[in-house]
mmCIF file of the N, C-alpha and C atoms, coordinates in Angstrom:
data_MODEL
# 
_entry.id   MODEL 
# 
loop_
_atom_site.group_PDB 
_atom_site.id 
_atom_site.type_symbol 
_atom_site.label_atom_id 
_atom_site.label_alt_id 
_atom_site.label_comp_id 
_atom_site.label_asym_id 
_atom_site.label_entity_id 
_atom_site.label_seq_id 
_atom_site.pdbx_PDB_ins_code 
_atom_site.Cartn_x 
_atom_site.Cartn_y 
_atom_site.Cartn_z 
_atom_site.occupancy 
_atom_site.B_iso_or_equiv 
_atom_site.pdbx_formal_charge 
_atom_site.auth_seq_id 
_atom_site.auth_comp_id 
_atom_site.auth_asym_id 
_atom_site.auth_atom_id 
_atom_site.pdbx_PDB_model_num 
ATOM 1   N N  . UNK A 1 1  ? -9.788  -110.794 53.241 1.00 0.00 ? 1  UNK A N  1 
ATOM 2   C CA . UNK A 1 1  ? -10.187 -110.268 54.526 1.00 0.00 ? 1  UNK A CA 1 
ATOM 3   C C  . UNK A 1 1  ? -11.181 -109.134 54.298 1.00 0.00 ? 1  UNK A C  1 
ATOM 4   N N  . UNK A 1 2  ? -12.003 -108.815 55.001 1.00 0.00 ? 2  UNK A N  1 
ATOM 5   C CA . UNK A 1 2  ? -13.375 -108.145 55.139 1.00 0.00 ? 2  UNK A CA 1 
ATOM 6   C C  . UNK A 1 2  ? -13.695 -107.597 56.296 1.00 0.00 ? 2  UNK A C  1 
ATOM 7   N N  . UNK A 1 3  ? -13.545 -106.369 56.222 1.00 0.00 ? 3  UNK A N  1 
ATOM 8   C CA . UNK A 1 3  ? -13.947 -105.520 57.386 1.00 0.00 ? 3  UNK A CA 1 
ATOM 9   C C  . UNK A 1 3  ? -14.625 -104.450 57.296 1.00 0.00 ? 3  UNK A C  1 
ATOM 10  N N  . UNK A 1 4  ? -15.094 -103.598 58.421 1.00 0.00 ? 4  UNK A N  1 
ATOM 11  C CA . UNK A 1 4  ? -16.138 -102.587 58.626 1.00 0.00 ? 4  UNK A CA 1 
ATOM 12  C C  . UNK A 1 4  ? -15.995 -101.890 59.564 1.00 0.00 ? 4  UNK A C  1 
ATOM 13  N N  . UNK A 1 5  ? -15.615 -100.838 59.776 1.00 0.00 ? 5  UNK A N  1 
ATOM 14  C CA . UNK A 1 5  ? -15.311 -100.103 61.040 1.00 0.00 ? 5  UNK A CA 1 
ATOM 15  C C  . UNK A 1 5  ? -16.580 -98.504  60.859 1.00 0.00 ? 5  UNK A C  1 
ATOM 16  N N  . UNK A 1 6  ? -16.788 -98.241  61.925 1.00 0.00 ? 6  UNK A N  1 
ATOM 17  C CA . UNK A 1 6  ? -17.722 -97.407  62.005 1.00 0.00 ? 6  UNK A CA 1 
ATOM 18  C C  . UNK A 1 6  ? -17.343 -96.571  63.199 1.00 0.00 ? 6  UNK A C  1 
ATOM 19  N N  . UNK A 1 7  ? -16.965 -95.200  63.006 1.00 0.00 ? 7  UNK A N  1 
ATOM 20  C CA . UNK A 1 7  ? -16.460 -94.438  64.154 1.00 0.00 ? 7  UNK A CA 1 
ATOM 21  C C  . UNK A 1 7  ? -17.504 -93.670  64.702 1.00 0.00 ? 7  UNK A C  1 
ATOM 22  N N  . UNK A 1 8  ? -18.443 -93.695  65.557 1.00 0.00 ? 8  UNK A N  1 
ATOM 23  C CA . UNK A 1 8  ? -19.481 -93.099  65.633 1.00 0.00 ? 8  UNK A CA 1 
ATOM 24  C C  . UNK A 1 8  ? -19.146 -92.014  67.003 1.00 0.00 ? 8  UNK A C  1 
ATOM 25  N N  . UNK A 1 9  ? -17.911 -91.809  66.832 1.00 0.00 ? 9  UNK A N  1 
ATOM 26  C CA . UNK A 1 9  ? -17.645 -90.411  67.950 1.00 0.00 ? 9  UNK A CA 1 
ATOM 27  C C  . UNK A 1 9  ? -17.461 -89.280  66.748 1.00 0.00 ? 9  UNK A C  1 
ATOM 28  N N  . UNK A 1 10 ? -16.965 -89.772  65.210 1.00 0.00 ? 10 UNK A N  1 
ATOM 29  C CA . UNK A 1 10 ? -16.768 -89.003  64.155 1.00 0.00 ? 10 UNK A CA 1 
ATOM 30  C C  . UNK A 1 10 ? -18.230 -89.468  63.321 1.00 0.00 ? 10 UNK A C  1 
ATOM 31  N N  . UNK A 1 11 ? -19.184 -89.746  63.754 1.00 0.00 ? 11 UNK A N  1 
ATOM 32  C CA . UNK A 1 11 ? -20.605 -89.832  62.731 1.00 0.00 ? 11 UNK A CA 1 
ATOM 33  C C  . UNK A 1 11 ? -21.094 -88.814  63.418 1.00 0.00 ? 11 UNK A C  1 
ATOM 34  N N  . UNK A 1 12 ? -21.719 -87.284  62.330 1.00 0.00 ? 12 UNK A N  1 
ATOM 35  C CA . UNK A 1 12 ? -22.551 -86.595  62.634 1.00 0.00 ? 12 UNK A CA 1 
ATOM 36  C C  . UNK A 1 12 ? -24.233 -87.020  63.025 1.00 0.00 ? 12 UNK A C  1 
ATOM 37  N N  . UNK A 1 13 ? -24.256 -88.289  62.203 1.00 0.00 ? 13 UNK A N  1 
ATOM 38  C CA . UNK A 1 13 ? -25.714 -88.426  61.410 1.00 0.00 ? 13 UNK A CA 1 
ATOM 39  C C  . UNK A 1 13 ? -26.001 -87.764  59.885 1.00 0.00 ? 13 UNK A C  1 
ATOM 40  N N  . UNK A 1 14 ? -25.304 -87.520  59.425 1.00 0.00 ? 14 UNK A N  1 
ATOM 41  C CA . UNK A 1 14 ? -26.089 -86.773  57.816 1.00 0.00 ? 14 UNK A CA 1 
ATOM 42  C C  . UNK A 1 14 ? -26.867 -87.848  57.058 1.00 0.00 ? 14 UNK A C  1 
ATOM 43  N N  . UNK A 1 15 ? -26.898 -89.241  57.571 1.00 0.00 ? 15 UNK A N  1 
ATOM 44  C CA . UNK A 1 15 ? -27.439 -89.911  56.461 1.00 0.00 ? 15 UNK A CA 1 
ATOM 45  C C  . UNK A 1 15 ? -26.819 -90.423  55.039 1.00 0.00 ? 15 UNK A C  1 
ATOM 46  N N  . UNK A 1 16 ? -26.119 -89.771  54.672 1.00 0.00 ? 16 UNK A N  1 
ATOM 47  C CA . UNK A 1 16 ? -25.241 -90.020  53.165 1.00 0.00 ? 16 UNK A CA 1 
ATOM 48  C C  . UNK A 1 16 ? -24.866 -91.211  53.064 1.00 0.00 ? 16 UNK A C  1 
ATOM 49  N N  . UNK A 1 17 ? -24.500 -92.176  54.176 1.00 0.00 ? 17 UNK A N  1 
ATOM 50  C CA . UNK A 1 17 ? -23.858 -93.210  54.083 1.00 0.00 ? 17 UNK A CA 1 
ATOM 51  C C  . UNK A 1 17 ? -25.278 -94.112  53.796 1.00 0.00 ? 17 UNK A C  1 
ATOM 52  N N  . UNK A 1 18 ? -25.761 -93.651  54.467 1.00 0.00 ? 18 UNK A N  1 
ATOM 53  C CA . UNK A 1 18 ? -27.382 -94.551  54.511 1.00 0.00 ? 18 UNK A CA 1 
ATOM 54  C C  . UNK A 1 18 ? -28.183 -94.324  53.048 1.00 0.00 ? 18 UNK A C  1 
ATOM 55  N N  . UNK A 1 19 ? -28.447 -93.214  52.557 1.00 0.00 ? 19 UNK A N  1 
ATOM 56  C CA . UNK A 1 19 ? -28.404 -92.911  51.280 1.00 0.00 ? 19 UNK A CA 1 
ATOM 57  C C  . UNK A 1 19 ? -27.994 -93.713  50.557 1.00 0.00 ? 19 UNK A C  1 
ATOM 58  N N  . UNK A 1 20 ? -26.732 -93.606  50.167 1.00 0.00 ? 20 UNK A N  1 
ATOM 59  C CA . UNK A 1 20 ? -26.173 -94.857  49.352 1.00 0.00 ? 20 UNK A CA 1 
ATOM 60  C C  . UNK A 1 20 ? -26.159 -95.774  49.242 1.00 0.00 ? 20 UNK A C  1 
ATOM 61  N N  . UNK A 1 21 ? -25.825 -96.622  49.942 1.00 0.00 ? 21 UNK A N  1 
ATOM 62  C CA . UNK A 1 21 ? -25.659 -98.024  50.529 1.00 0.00 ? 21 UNK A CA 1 
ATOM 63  C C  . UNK A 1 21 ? -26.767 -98.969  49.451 1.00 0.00 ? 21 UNK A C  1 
ATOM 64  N N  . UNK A 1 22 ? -26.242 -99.787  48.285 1.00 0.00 ? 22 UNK A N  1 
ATOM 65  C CA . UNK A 1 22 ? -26.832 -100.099 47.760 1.00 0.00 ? 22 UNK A CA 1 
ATOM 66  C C  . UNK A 1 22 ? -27.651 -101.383 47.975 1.00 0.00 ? 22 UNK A C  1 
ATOM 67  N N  . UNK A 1 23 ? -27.352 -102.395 49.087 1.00 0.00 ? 23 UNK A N  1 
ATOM 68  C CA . UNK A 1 23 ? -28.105 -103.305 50.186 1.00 0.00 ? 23 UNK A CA 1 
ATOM 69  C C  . UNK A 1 23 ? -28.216 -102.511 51.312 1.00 0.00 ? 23 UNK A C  1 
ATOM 70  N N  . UNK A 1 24 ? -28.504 -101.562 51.726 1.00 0.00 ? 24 UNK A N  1 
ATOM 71  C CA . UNK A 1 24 ? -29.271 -101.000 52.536 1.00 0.00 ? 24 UNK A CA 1 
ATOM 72  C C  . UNK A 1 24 ? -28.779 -101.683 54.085 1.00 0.00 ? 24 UNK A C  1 
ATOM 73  N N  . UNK A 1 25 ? -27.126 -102.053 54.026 1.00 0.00 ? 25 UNK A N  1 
ATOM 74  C CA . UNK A 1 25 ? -27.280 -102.315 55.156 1.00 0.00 ? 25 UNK A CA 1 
ATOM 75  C C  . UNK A 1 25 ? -26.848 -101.302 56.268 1.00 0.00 ? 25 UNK A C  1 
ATOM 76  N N  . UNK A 1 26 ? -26.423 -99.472  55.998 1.00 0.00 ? 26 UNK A N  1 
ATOM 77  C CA . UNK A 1 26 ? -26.610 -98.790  56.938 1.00 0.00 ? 26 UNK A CA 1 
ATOM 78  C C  . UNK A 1 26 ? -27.920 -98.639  57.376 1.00 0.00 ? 26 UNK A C  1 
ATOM 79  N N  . UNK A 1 27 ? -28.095 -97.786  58.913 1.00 0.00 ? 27 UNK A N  1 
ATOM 80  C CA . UNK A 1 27 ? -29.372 -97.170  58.869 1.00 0.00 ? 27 UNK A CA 1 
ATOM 81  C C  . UNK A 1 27 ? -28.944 -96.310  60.151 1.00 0.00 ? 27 UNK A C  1 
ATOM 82  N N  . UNK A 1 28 ? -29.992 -94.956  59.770 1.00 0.00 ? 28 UNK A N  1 
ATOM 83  C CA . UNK A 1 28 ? -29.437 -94.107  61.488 1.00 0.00 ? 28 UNK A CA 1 
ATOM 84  C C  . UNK A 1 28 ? -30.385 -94.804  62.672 1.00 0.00 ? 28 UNK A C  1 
ATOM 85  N N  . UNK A 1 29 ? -29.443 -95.073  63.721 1.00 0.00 ? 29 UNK A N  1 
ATOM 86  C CA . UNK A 1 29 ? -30.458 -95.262  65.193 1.00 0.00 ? 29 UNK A CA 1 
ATOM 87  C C  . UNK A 1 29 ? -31.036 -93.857  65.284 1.00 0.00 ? 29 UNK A C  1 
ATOM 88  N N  . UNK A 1 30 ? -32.272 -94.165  65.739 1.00 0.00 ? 30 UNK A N  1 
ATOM 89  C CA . UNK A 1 30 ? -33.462 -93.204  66.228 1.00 0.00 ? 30 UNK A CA 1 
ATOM 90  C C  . UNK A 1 30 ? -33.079 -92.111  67.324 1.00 0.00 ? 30 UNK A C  1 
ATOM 91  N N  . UNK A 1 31 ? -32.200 -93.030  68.334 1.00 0.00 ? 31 UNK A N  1 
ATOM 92  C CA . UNK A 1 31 ? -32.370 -92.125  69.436 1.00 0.00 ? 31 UNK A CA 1 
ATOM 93  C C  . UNK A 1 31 ? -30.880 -91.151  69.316 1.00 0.00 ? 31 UNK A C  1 
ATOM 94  N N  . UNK A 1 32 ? -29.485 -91.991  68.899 1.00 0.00 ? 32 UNK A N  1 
ATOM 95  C CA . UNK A 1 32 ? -28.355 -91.324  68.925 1.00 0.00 ? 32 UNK A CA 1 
ATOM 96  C C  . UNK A 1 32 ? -28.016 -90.628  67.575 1.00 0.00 ? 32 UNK A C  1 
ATOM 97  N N  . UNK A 1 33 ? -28.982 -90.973  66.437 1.00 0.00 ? 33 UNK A N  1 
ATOM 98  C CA . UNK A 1 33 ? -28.956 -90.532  65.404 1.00 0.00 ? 33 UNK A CA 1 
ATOM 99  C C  . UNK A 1 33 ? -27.513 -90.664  64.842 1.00 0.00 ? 33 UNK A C  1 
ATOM 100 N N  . UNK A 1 34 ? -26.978 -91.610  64.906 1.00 0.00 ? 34 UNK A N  1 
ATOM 101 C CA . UNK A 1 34 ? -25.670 -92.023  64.528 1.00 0.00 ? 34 UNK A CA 1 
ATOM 102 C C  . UNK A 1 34 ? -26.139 -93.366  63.383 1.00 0.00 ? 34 UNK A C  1 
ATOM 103 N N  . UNK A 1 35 ? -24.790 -93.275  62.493 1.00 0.00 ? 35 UNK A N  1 
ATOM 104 C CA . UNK A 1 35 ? -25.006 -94.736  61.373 1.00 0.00 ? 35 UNK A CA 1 
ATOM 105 C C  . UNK A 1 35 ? -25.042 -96.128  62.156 1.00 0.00 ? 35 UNK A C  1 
ATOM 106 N N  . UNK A 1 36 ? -25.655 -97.091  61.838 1.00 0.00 ? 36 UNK A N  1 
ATOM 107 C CA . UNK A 1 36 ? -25.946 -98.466  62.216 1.00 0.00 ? 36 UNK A CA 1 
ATOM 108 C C  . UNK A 1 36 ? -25.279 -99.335  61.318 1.00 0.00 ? 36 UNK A C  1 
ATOM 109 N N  . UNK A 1 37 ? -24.315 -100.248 60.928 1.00 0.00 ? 37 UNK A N  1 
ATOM 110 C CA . UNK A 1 37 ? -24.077 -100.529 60.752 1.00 0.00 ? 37 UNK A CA 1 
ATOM 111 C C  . UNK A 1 37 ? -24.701 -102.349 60.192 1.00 0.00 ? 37 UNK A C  1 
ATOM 112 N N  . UNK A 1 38 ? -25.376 -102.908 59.080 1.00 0.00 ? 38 UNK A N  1 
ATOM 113 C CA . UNK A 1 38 ? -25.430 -104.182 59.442 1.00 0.00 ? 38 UNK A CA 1 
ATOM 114 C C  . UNK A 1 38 ? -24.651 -105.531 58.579 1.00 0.00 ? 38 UNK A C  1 
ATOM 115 N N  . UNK A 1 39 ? -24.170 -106.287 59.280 1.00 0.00 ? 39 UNK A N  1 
ATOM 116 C CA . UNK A 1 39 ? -22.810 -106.913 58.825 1.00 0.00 ? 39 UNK A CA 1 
ATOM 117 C C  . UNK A 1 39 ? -22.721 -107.663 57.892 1.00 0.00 ? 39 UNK A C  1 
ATOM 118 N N  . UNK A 1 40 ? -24.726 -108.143 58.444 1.00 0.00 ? 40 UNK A N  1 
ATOM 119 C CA . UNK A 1 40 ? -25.020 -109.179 57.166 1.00 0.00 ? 40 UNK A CA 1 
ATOM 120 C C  . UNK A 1 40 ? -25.610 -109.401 55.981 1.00 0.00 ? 40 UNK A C  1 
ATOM 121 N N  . UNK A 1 41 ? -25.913 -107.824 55.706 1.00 0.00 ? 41 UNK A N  1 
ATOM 122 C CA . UNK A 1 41 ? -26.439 -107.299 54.435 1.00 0.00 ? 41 UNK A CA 1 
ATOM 123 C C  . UNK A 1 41 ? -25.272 -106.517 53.684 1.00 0.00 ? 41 UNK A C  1 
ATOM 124 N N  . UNK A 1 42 ? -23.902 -106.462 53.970 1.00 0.00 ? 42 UNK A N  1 
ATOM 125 C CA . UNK A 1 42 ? -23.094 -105.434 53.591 1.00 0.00 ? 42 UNK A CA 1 
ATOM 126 C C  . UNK A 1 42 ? -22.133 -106.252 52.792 1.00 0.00 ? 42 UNK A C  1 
ATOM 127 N N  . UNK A 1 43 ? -22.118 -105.467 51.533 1.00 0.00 ? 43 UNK A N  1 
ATOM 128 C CA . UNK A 1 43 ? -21.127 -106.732 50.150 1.00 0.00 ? 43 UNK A CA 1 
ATOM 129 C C  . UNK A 1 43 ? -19.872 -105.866 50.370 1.00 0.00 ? 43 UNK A C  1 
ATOM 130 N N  . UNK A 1 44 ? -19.172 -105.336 51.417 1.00 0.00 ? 44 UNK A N  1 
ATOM 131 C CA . UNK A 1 44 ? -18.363 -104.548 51.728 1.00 0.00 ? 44 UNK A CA 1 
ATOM 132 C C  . UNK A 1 44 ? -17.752 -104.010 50.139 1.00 0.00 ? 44 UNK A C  1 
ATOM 133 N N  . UNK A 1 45 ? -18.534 -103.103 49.679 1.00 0.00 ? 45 UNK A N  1 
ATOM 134 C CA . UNK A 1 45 ? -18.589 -102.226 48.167 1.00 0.00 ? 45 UNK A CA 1 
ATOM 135 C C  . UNK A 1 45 ? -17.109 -100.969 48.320 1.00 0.00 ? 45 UNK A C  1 
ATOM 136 N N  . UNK A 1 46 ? -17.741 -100.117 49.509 1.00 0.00 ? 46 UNK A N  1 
ATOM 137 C CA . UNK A 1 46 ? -16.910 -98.894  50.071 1.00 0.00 ? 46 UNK A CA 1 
ATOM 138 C C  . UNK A 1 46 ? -17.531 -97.525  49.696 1.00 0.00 ? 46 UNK A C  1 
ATOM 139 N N  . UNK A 1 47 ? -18.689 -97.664  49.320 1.00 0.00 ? 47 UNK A N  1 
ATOM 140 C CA . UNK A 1 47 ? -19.088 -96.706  48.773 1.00 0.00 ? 47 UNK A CA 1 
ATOM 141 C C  . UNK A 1 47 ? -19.903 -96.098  49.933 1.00 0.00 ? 47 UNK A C  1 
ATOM 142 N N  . UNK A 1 48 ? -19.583 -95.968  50.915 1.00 0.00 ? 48 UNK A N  1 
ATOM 143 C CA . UNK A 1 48 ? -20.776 -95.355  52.402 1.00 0.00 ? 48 UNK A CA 1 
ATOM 144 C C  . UNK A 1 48 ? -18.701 -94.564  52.186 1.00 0.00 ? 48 UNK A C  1 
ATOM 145 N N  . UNK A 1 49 ? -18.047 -95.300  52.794 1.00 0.00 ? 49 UNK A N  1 
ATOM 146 C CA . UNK A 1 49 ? -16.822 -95.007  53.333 1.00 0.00 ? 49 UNK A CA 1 
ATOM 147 C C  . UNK A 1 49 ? -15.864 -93.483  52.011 1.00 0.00 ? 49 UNK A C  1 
ATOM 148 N N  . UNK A 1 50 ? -16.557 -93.595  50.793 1.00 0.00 ? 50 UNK A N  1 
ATOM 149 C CA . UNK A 1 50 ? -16.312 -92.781  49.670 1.00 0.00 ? 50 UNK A CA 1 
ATOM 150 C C  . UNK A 1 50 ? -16.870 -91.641  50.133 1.00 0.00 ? 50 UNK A C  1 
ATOM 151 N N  . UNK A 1 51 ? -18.055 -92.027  50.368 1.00 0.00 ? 51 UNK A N  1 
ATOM 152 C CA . UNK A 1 51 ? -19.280 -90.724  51.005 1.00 0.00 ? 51 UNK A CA 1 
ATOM 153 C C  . UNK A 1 51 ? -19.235 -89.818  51.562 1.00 0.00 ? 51 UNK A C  1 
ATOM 154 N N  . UNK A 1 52 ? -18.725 -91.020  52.664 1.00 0.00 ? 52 UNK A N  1 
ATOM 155 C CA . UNK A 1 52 ? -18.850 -89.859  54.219 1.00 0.00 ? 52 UNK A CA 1 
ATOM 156 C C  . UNK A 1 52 ? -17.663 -88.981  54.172 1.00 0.00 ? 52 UNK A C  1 
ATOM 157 N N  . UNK A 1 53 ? -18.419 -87.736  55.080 1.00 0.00 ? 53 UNK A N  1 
ATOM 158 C CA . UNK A 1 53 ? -17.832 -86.519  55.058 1.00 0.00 ? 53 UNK A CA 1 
ATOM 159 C C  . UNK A 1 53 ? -16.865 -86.354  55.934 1.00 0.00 ? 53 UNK A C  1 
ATOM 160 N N  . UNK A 1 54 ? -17.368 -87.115  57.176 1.00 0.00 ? 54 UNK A N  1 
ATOM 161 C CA . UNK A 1 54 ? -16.822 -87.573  58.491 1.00 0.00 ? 54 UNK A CA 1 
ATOM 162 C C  . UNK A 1 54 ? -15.697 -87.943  58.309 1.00 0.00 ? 54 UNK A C  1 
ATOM 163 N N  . UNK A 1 55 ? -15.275 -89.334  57.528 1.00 0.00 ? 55 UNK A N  1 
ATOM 164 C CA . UNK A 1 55 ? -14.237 -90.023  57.540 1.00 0.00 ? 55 UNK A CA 1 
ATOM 165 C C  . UNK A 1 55 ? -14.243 -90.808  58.435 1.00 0.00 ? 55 UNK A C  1 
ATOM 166 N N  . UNK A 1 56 ? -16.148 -91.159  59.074 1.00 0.00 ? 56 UNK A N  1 
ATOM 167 C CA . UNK A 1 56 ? -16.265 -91.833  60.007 1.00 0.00 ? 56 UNK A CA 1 
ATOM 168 C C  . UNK A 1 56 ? -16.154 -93.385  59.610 1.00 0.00 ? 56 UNK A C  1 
ATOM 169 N N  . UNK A 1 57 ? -16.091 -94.035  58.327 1.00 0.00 ? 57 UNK A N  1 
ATOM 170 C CA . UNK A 1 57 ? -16.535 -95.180  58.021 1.00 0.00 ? 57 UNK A CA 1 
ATOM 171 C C  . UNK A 1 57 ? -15.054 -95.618  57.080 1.00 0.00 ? 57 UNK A C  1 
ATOM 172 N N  . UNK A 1 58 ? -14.419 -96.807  57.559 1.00 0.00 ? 58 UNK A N  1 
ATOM 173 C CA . UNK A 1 58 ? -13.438 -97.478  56.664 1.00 0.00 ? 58 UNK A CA 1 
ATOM 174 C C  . UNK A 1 58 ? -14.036 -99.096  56.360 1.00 0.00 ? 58 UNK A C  1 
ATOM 175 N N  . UNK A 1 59 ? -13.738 -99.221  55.128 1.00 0.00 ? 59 UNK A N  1 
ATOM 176 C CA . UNK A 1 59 ? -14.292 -100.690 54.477 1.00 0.00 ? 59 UNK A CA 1 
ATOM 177 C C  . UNK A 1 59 ? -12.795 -101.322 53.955 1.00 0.00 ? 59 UNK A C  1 
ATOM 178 N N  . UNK A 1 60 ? -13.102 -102.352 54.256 1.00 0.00 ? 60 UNK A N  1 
ATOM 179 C CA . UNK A 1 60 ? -11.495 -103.572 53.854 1.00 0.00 ? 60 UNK A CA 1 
ATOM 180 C C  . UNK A 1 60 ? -12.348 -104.419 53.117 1.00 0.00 ? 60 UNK A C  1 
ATOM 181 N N  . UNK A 1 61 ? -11.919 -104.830 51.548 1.00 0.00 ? 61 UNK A N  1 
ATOM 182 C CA . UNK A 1 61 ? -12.321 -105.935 50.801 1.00 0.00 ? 61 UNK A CA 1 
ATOM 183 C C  . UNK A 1 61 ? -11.319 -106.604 50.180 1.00 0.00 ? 61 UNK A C  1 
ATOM 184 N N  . UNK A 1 62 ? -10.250 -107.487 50.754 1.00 0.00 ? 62 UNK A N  1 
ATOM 185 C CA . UNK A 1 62 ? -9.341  -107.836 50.333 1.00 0.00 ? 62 UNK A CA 1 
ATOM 186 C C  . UNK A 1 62 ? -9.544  -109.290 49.866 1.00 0.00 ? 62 UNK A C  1 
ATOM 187 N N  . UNK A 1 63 ? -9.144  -109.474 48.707 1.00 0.00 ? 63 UNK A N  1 
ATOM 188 C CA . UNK A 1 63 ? -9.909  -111.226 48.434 1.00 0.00 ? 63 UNK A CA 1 
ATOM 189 C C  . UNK A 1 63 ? -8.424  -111.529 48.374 1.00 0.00 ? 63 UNK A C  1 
ATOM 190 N N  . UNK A 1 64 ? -8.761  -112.948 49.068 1.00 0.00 ? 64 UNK A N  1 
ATOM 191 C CA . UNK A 1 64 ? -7.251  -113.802 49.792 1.00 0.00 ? 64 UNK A CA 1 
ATOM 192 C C  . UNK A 1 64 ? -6.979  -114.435 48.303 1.00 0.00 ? 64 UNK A C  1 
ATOM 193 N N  . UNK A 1 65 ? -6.243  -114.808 48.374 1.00 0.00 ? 65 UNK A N  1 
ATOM 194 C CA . UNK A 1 65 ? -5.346  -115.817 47.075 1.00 0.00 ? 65 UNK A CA 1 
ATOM 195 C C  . UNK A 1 65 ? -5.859  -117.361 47.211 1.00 0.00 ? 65 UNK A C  1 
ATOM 196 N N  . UNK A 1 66 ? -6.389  -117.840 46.138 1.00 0.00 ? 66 UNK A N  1 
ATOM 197 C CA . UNK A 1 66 ? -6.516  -118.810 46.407 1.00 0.00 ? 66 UNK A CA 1 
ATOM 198 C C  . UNK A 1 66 ? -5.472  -119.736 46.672 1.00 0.00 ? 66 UNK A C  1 
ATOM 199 N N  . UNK A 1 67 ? -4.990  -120.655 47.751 1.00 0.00 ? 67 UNK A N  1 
ATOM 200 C CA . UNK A 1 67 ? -4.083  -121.841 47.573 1.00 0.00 ? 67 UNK A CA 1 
ATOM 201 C C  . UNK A 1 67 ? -4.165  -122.683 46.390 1.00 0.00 ? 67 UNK A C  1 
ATOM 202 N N  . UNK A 1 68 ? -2.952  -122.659 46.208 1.00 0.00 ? 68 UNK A N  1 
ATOM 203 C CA . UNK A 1 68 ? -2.256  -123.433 45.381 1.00 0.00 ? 68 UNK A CA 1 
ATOM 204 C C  . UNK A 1 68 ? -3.062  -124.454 44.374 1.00 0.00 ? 68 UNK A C  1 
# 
């Protein structure tokens, strides 16, 4: 299971997450200056979610079991 949560009432904007992100799939919106999130560039790593200062960003990379 694979997830991405992005709390953007707890995103300042500092960028850090965007910084890092080694596919580049954060980015800040222009106008709210908050993190952007994109779903389909993101190898859900956790390393934005290590970052942030906020504690605005949680990453789930759970690899299922294969059947039997």
């Amino acid at each position: 299971m694979k997830s991405h949560t992005l709390n953007k009432a707890w995103c300042k904007g500092c960028g850090i997450c965007v910084a890092f992100c080694p596919k580049k799939a954060l980015s800040l919106d222009e106008q709210s200056q908050k993190a952007v999130w994109d779903g389909e560039k993101c190898i859900y790593c956790g390393i934005c979610e290590h970052y942030c200062p906020d504690l605005a960003i949680t990453v789930v990379n759970v690899k299922e079991a294969a059947n039997g």
